[in-house]
HTML snippet that shows the backbone in 3Dmol.js (N, CA, C, O; Angstrom):
<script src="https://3Dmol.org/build/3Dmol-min.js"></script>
<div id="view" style="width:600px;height:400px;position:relative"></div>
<script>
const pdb = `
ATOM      1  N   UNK A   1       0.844  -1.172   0.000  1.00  0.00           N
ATOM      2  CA  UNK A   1       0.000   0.000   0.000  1.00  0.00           C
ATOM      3  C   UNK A   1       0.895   1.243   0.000  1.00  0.00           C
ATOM      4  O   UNK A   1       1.818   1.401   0.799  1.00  0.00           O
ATOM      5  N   UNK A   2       0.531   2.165  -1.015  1.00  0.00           N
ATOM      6  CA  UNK A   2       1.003   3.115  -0.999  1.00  0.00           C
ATOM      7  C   UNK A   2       0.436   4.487  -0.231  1.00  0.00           C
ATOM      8  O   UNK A   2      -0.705   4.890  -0.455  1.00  0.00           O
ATOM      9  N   UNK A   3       1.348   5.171   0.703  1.00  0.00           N
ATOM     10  CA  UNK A   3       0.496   6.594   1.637  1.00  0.00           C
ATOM     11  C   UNK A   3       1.018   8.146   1.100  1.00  0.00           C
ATOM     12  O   UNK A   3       2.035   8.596   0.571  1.00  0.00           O
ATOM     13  N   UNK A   4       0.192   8.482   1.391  1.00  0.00           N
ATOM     14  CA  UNK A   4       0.193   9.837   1.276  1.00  0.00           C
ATOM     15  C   UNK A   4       0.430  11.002   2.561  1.00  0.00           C
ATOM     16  O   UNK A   4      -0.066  10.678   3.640  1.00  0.00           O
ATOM     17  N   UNK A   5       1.044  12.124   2.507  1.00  0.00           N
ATOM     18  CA  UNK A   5       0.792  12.904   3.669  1.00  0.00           C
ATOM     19  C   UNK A   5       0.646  14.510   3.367  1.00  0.00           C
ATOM     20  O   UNK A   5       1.543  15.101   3.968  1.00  0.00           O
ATOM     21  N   UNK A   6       0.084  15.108   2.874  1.00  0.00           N
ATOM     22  CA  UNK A   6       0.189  16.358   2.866  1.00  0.00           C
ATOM     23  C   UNK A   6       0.588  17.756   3.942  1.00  0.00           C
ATOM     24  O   UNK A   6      -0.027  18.053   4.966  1.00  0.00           O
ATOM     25  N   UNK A   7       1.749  18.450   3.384  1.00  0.00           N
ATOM     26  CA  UNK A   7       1.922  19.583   4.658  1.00  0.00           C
ATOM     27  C   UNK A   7       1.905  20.890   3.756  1.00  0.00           C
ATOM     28  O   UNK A   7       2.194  20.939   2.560  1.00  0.00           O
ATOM     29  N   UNK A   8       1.576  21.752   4.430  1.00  0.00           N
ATOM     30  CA  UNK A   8       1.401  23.468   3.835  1.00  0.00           C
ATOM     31  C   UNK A   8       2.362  24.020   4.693  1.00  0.00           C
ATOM     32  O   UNK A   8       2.714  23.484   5.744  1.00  0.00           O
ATOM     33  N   UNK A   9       2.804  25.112   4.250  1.00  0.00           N
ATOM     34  CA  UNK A   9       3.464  26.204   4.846  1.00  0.00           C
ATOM     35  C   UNK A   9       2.684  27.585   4.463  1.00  0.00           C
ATOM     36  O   UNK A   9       2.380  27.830   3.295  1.00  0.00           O
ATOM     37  N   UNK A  10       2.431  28.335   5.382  1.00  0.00           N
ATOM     38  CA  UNK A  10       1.764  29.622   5.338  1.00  0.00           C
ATOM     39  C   UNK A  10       2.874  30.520   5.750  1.00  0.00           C
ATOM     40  O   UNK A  10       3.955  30.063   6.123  1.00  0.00           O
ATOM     41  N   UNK A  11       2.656  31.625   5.694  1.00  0.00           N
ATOM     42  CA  UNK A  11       3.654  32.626   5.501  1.00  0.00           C
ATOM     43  C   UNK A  11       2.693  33.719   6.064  1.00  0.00           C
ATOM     44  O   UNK A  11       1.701  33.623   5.342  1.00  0.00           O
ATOM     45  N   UNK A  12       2.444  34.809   7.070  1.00  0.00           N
ATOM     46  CA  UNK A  12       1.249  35.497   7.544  1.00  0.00           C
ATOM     47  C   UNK A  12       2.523  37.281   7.024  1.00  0.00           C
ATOM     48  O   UNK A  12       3.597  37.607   6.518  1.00  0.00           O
ATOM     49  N   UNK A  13       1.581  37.679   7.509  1.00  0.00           N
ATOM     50  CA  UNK A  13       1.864  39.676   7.345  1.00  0.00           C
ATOM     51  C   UNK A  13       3.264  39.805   7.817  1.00  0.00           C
ATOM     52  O   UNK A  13       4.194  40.248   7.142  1.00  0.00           O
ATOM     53  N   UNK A  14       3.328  39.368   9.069  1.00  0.00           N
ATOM     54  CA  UNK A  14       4.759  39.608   9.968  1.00  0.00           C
ATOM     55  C   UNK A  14       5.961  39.409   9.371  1.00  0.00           C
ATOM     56  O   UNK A  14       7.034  39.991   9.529  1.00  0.00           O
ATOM     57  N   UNK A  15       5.509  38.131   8.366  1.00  0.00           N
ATOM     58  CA  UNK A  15       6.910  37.347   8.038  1.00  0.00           C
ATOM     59  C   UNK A  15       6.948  36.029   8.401  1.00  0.00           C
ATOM     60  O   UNK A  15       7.712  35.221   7.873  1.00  0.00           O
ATOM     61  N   UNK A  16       6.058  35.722   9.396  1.00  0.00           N
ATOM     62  CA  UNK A  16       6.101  34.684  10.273  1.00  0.00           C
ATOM     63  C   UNK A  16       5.763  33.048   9.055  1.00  0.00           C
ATOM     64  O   UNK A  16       4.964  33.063   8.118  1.00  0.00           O
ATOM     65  N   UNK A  17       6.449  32.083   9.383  1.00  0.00           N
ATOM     66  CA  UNK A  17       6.180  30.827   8.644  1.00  0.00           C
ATOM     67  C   UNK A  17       5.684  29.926   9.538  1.00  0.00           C
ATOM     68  O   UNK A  17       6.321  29.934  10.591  1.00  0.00           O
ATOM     69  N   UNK A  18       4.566  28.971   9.494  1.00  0.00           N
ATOM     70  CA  UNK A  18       4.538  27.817  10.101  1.00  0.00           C
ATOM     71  C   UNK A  18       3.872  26.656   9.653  1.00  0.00           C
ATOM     72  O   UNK A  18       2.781  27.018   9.212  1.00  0.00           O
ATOM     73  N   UNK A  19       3.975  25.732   9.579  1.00  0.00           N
ATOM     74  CA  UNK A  19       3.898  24.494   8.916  1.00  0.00           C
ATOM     75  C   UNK A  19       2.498  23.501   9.675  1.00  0.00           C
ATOM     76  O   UNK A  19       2.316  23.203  10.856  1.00  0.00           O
ATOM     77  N   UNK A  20       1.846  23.246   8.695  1.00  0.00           N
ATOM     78  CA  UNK A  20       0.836  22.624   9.321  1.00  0.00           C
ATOM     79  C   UNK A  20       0.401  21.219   8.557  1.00  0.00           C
ATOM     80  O   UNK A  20       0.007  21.326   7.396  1.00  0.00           O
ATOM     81  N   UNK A  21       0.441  20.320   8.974  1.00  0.00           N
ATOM     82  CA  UNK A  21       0.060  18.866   8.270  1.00  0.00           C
ATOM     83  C   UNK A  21      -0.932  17.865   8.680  1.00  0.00           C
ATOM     84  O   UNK A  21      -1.375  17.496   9.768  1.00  0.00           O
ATOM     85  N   UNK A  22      -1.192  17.458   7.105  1.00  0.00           N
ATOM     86  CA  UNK A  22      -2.832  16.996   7.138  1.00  0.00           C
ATOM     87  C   UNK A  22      -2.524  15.076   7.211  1.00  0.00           C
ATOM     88  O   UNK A  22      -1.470  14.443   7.142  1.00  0.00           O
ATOM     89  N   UNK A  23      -3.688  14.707   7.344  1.00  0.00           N
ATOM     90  CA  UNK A  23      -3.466  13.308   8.141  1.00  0.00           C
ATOM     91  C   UNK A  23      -3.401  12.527   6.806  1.00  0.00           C
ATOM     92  O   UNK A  23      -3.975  12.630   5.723  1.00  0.00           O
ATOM     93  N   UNK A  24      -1.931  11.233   7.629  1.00  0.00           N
ATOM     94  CA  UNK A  24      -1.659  10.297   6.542  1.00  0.00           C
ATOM     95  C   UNK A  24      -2.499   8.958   6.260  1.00  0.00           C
ATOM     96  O   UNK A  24      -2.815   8.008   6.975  1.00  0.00           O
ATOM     97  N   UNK A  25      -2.712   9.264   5.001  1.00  0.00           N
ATOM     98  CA  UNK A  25      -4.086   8.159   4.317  1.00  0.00           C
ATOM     99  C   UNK A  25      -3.258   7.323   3.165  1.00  0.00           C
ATOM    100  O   UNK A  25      -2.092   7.140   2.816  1.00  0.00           O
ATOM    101  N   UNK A  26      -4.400   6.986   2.848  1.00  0.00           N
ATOM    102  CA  UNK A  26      -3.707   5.766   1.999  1.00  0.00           C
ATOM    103  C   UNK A  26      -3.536   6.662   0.553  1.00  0.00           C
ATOM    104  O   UNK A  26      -4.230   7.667   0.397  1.00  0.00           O
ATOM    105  N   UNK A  27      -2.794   6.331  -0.242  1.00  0.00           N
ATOM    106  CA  UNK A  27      -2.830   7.106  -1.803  1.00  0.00           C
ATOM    107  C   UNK A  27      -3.846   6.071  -2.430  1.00  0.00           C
ATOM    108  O   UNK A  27      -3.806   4.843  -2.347  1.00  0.00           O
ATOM    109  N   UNK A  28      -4.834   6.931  -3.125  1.00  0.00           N
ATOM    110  CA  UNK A  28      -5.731   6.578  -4.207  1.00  0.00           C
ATOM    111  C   UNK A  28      -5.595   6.155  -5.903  1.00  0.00           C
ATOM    112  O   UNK A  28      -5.485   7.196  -6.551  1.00  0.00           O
ATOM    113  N   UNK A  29      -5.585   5.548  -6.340  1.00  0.00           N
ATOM    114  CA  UNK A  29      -5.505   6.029  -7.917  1.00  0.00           C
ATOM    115  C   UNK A  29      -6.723   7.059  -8.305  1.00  0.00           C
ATOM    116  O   UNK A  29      -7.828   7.175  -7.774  1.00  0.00           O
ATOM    117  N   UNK A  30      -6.267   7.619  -9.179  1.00  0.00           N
ATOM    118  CA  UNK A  30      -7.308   9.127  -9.819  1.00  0.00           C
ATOM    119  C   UNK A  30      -7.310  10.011  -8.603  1.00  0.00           C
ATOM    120  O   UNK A  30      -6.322   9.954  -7.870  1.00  0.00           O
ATOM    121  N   UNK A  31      -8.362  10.875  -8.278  1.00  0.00           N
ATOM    122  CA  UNK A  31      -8.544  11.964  -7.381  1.00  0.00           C
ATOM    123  C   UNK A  31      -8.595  11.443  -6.213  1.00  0.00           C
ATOM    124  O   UNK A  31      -9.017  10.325  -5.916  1.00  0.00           O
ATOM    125  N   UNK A  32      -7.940  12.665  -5.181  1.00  0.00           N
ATOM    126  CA  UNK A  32      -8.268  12.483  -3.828  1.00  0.00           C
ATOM    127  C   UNK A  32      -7.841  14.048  -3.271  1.00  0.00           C
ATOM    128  O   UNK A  32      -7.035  14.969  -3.406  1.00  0.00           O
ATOM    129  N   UNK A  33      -8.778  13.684  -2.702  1.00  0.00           N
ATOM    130  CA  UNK A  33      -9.457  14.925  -1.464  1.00  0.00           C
ATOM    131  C   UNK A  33      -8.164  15.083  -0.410  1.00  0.00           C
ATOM    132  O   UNK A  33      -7.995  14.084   0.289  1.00  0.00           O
ATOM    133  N   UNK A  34      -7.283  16.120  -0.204  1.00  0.00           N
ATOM    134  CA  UNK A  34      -6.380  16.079   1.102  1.00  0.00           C
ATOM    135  C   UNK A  34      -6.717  17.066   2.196  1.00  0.00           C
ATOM    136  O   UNK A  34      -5.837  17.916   2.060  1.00  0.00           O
ATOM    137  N   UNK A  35      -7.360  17.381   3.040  1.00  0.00           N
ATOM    138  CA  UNK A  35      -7.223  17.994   3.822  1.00  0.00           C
ATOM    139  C   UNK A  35      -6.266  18.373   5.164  1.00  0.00           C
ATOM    140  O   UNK A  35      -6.164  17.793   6.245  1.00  0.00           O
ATOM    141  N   UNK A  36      -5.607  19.588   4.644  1.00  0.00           N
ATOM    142  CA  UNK A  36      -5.023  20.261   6.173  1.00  0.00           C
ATOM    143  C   UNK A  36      -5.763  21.693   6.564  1.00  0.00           C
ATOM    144  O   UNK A  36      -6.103  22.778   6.093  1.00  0.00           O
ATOM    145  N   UNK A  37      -5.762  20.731   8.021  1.00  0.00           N
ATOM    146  CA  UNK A  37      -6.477  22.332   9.127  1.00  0.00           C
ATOM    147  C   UNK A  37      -5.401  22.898  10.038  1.00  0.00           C
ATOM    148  O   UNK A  37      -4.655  22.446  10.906  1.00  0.00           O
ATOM    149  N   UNK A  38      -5.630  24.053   9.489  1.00  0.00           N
ATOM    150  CA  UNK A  38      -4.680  25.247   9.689  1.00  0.00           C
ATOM    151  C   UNK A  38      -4.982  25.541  11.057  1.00  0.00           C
ATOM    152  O   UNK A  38      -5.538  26.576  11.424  1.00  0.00           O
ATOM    153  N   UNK A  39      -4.534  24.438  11.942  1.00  0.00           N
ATOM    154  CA  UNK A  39      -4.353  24.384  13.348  1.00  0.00           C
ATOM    155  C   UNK A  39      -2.937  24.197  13.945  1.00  0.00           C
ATOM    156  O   UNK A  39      -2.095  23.740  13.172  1.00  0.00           O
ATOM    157  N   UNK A  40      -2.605  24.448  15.047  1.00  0.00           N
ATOM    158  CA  UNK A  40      -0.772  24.149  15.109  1.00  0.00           C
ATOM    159  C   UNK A  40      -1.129  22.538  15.904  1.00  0.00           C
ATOM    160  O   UNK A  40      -2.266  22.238  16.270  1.00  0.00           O
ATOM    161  N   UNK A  41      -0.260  21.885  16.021  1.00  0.00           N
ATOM    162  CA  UNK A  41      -0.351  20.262  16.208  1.00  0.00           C
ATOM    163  C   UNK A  41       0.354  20.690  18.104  1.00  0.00           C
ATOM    164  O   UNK A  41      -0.087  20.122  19.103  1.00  0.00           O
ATOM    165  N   UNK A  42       1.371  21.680  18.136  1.00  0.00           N
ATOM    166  CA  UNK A  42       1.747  21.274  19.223  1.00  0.00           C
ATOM    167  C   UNK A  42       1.253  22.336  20.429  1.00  0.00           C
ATOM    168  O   UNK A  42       0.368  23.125  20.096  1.00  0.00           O
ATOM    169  N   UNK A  43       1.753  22.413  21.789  1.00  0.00           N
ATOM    170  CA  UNK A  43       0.829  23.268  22.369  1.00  0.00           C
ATOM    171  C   UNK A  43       2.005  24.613  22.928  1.00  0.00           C
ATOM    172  O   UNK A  43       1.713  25.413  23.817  1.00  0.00           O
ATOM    173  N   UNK A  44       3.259  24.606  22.218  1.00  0.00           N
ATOM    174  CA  UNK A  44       4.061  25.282  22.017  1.00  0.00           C
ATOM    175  C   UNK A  44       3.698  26.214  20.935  1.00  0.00           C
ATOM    176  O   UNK A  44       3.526  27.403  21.206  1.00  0.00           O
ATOM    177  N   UNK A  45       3.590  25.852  19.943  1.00  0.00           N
ATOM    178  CA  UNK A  45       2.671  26.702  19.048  1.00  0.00           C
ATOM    179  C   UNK A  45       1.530  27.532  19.403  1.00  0.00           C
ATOM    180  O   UNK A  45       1.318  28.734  19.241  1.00  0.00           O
ATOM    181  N   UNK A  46       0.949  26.738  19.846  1.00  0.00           N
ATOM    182  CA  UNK A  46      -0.685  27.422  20.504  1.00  0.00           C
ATOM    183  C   UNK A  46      -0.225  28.517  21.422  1.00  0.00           C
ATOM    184  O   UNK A  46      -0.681  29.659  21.462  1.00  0.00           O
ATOM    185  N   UNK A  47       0.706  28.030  22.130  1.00  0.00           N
ATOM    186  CA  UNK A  47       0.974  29.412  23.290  1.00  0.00           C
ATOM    187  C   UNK A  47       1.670  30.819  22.864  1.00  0.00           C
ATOM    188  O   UNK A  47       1.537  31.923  23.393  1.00  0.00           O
ATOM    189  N   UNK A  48       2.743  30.291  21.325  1.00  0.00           N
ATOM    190  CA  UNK A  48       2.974  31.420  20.687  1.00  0.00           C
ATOM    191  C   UNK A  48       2.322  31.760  19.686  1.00  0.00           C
ATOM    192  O   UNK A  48       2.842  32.732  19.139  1.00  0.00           O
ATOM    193  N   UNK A  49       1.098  31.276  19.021  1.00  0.00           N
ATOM    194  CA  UNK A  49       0.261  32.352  18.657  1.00  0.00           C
ATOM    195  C   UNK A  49      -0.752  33.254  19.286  1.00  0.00           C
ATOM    196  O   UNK A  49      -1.322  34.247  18.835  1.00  0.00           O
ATOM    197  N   UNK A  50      -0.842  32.543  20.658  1.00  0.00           N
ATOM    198  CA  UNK A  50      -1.883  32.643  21.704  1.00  0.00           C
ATOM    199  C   UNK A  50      -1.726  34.503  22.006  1.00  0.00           C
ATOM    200  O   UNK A  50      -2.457  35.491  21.934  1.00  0.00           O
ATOM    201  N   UNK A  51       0.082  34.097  22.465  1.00  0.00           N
ATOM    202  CA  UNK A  51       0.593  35.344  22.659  1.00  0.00           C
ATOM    203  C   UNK A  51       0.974  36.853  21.247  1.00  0.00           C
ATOM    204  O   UNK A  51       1.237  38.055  21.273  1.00  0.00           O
ATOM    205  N   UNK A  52       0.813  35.976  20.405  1.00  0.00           N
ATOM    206  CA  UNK A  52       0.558  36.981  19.454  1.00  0.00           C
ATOM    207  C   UNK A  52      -1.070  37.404  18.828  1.00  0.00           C
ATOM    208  O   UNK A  52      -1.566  37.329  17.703  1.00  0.00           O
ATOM    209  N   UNK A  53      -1.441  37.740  19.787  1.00  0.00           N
ATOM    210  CA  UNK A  53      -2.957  37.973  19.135  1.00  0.00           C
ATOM    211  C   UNK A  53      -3.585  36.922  19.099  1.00  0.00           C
ATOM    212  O   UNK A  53      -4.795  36.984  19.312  1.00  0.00           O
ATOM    213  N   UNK A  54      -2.981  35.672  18.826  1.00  0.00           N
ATOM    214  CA  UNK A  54      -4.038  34.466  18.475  1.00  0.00           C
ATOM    215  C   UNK A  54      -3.817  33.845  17.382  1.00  0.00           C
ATOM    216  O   UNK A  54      -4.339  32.730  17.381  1.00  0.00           O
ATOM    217  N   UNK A  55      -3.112  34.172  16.205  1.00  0.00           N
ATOM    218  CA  UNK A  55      -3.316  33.754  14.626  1.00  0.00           C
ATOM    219  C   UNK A  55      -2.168  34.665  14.426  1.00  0.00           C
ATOM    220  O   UNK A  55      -1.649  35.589  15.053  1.00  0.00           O
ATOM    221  N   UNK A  56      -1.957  33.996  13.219  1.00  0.00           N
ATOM    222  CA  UNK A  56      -1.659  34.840  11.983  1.00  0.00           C
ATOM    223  C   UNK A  56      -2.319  36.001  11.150  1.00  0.00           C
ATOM    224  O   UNK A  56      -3.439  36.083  10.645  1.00  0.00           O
ATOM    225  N   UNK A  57      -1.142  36.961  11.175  1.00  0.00           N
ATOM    226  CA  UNK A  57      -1.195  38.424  10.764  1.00  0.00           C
ATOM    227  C   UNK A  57      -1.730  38.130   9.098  1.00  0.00           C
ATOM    228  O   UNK A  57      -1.102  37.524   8.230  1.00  0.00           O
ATOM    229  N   UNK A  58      -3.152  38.801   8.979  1.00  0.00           N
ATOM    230  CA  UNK A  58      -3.195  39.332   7.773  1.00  0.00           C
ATOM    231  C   UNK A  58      -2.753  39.821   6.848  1.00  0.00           C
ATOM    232  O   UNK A  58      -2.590  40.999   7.167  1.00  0.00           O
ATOM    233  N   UNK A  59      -2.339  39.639   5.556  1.00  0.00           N
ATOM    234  CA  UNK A  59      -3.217  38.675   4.760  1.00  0.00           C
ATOM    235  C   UNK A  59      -2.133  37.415   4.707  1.00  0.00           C
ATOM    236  O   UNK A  59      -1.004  37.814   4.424  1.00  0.00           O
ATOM    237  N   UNK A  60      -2.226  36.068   4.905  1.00  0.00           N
ATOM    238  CA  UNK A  60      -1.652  35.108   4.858  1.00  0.00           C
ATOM    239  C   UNK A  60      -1.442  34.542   3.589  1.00  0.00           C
ATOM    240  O   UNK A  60      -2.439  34.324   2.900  1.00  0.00           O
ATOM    241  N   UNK A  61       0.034  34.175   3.012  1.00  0.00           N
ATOM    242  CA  UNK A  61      -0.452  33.834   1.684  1.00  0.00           C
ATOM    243  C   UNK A  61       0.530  32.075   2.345  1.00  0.00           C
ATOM    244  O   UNK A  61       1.162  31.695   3.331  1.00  0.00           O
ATOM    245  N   UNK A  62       0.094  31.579   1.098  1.00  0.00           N
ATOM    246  CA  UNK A  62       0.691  30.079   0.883  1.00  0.00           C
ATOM    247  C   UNK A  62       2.122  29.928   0.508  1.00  0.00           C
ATOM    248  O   UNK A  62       2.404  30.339  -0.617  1.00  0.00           O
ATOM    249  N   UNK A  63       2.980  29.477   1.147  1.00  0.00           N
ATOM    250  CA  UNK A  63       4.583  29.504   0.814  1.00  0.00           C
ATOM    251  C   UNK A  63       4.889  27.832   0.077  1.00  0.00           C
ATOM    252  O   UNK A  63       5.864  27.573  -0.628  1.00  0.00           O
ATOM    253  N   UNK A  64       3.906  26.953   0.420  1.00  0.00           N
ATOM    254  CA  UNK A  64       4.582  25.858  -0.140  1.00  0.00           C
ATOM    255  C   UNK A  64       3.628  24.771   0.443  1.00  0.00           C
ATOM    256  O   UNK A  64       2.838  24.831   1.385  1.00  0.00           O
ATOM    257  N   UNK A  65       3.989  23.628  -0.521  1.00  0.00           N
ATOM    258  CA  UNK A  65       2.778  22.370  -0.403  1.00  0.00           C
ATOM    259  C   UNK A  65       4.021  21.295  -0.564  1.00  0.00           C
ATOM    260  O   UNK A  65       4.750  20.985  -1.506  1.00  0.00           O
ATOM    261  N   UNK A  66       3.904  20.870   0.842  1.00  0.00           N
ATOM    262  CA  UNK A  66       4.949  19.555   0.224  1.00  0.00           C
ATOM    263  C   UNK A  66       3.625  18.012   0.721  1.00  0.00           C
ATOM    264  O   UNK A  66       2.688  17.866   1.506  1.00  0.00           O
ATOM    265  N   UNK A  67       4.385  17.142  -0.367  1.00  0.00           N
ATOM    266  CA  UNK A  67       3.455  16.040  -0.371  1.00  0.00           C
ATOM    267  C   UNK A  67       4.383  14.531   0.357  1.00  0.00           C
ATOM    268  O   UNK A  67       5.126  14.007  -0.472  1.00  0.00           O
ATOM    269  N   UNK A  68       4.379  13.929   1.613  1.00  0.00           N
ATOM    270  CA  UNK A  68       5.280  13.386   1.642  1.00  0.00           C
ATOM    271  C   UNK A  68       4.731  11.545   0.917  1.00  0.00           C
ATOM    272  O   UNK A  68       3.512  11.447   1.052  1.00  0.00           O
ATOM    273  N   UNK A  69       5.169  10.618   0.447  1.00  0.00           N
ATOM    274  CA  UNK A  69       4.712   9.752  -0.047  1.00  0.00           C
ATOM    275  C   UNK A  69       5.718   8.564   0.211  1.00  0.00           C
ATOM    276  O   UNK A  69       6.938   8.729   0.249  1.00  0.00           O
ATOM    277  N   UNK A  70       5.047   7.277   0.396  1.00  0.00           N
ATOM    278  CA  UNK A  70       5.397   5.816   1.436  1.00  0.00           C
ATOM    279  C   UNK A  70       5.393   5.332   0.665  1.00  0.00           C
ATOM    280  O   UNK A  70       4.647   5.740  -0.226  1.00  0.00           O
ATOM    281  N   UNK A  71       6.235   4.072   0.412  1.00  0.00           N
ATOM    282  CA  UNK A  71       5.846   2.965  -0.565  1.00  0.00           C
ATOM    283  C   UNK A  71       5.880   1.883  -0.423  1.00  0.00           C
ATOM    284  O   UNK A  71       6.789   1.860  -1.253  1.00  0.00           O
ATOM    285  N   UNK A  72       5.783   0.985  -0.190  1.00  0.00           N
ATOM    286  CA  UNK A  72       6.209  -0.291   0.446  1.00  0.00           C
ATOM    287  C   UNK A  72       7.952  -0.887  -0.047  1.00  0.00           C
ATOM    288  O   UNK A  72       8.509  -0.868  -1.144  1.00  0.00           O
ATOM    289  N   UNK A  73       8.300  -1.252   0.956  1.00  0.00           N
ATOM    290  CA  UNK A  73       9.902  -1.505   1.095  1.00  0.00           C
ATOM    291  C   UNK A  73      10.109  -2.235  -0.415  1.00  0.00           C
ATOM    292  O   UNK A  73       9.195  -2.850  -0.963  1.00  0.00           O
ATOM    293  N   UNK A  74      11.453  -2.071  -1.000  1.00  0.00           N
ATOM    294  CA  UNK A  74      11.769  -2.095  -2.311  1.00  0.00           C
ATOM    295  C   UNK A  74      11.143  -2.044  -3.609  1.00  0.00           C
ATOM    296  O   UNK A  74      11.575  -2.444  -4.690  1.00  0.00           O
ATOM    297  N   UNK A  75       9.829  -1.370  -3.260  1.00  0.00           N
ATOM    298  CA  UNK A  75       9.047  -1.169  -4.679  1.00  0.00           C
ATOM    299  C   UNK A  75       9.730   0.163  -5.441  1.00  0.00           C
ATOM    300  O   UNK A  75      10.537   0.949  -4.945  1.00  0.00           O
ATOM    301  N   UNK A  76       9.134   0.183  -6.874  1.00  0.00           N
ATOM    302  CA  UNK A  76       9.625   1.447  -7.430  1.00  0.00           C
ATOM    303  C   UNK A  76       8.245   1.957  -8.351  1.00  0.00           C
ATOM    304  O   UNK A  76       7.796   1.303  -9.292  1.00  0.00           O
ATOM    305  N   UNK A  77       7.888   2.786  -8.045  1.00  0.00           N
ATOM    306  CA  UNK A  77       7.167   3.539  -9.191  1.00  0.00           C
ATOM    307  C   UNK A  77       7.452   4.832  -9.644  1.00  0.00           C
ATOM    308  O   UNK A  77       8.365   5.518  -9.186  1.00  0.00           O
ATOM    309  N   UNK A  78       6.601   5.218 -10.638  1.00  0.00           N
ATOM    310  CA  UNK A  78       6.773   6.423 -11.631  1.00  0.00           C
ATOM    311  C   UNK A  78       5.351   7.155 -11.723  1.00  0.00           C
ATOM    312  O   UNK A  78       4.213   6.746 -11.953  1.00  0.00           O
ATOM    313  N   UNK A  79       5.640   7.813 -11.577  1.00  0.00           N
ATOM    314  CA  UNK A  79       3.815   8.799 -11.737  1.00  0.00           C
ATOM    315  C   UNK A  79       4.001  10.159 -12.041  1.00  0.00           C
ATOM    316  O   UNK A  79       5.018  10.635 -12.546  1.00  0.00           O
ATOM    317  N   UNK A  80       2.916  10.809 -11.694  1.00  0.00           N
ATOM    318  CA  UNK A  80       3.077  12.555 -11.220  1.00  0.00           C
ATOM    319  C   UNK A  80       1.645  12.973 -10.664  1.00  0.00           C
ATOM    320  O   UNK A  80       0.537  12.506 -10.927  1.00  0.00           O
ATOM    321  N   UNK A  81       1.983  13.891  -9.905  1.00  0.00           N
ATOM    322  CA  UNK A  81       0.813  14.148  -9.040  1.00  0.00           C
ATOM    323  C   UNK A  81       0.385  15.574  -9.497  1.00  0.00           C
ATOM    324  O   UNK A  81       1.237  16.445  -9.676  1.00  0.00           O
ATOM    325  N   UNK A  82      -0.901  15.798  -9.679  1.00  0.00           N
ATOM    326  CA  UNK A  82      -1.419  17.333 -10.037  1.00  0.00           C
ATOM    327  C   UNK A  82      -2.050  18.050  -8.934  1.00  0.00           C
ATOM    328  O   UNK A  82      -3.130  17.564  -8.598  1.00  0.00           O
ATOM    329  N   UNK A  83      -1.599  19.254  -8.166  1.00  0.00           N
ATOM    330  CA  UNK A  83      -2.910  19.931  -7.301  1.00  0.00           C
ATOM    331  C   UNK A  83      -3.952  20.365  -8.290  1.00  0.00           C
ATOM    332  O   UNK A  83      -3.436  21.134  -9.102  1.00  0.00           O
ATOM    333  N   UNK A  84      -4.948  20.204  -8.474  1.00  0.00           N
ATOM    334  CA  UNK A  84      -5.911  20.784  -9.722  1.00  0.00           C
ATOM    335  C   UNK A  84      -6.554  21.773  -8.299  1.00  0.00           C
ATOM    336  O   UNK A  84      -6.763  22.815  -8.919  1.00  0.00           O
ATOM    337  N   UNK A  85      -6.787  21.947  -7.502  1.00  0.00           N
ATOM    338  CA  UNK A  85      -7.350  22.719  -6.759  1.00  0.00           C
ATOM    339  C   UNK A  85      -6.987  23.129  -5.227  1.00  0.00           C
ATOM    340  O   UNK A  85      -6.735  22.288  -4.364  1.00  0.00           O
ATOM    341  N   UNK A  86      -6.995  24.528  -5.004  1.00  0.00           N
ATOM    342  CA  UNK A  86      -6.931  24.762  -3.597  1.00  0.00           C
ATOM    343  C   UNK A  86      -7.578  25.501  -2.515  1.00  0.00           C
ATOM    344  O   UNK A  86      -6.856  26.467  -2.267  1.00  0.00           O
ATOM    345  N   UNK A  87      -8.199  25.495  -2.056  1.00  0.00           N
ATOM    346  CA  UNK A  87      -9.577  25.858  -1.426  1.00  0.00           C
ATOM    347  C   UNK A  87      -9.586  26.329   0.334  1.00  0.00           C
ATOM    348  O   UNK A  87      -9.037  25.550   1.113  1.00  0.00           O
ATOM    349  N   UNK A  88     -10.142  27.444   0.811  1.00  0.00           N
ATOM    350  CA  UNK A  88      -9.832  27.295   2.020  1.00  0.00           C
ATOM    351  C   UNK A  88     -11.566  27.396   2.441  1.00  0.00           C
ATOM    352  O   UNK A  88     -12.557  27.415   1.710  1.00  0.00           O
ATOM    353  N   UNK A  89     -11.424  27.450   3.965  1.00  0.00           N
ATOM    354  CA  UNK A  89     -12.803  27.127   4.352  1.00  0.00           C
ATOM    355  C   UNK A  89     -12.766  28.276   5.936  1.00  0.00           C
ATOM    356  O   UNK A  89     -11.807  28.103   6.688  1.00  0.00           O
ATOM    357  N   UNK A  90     -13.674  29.217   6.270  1.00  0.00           N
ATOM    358  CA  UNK A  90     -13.719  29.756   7.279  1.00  0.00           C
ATOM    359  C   UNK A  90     -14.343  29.122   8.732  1.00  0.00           C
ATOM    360  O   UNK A  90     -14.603  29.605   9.834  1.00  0.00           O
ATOM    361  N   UNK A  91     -14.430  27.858   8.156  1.00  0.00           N
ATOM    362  CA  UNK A  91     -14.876  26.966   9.516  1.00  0.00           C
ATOM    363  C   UNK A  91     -13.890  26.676  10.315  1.00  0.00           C
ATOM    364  O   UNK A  91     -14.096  26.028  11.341  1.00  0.00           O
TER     365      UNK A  91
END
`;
const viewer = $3Dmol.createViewer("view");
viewer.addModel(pdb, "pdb");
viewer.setStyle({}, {cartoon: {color: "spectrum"}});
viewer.zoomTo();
viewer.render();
</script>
C-alpha cells in the first residue's frame, strides 16, 4: 500500500512561517481529497500564537505544499501528481 501525507506552509503579514500537516491516508488512484487544518499540532505553538494575538497576521499567503509519499519496502514507481485545486474554508 502506498500513503500519502500532505503539509502546507503559510507565511502570515509579519513574516512569520509555520507548517501545518494533514493526516496520513492511503494514496488513491485518480482523485483524492487532502485535507489540512490550519491548526498548530503542538501546544508550544498554541501558546505562541496565543501570545501573538491568536493567529496569523493578515493577509496570509501560501509559501509551499509539500506532499510526503510511502511505498512499500523495495518497490519502485513512476507517476506525477497534479494539485488541480486549492480551497480554504472559514470553519
Amino acid at each position: 500500500m502506498f500513503w500519502i501525507q500532505p503539509t502546507v506552509t503559510i507565511r502570515d503579514a509579519s513574516g512569520l512561517f509555520q507548517k501545518f500537516r494533514g493526516e496520513r491516508m492511503p494514496l488513491v488512484f485518480g482523485s483524492q481529497v487532502l485535507n489540512v487544518p490550519l491548526l498548530p499540532e503542538q501546544a508550544a505553538w498554541r501558546a505562541a500564537l496565543q501570545e501573538l494575538s491568536g493567529g496569523l497576521d493578515a493577509p496570509a499567503e501560501l509559501a509551499g505544499i509539500d506532499l510526503g509519499l510511502e511505498a512499500p519496502f523495495g518497490s519502485e514507481s513512476t507517476g506525477r501528481i497534479l494539485i488541480n485545486e486549492i480551497a480554504t474554508s472559514g470553519v
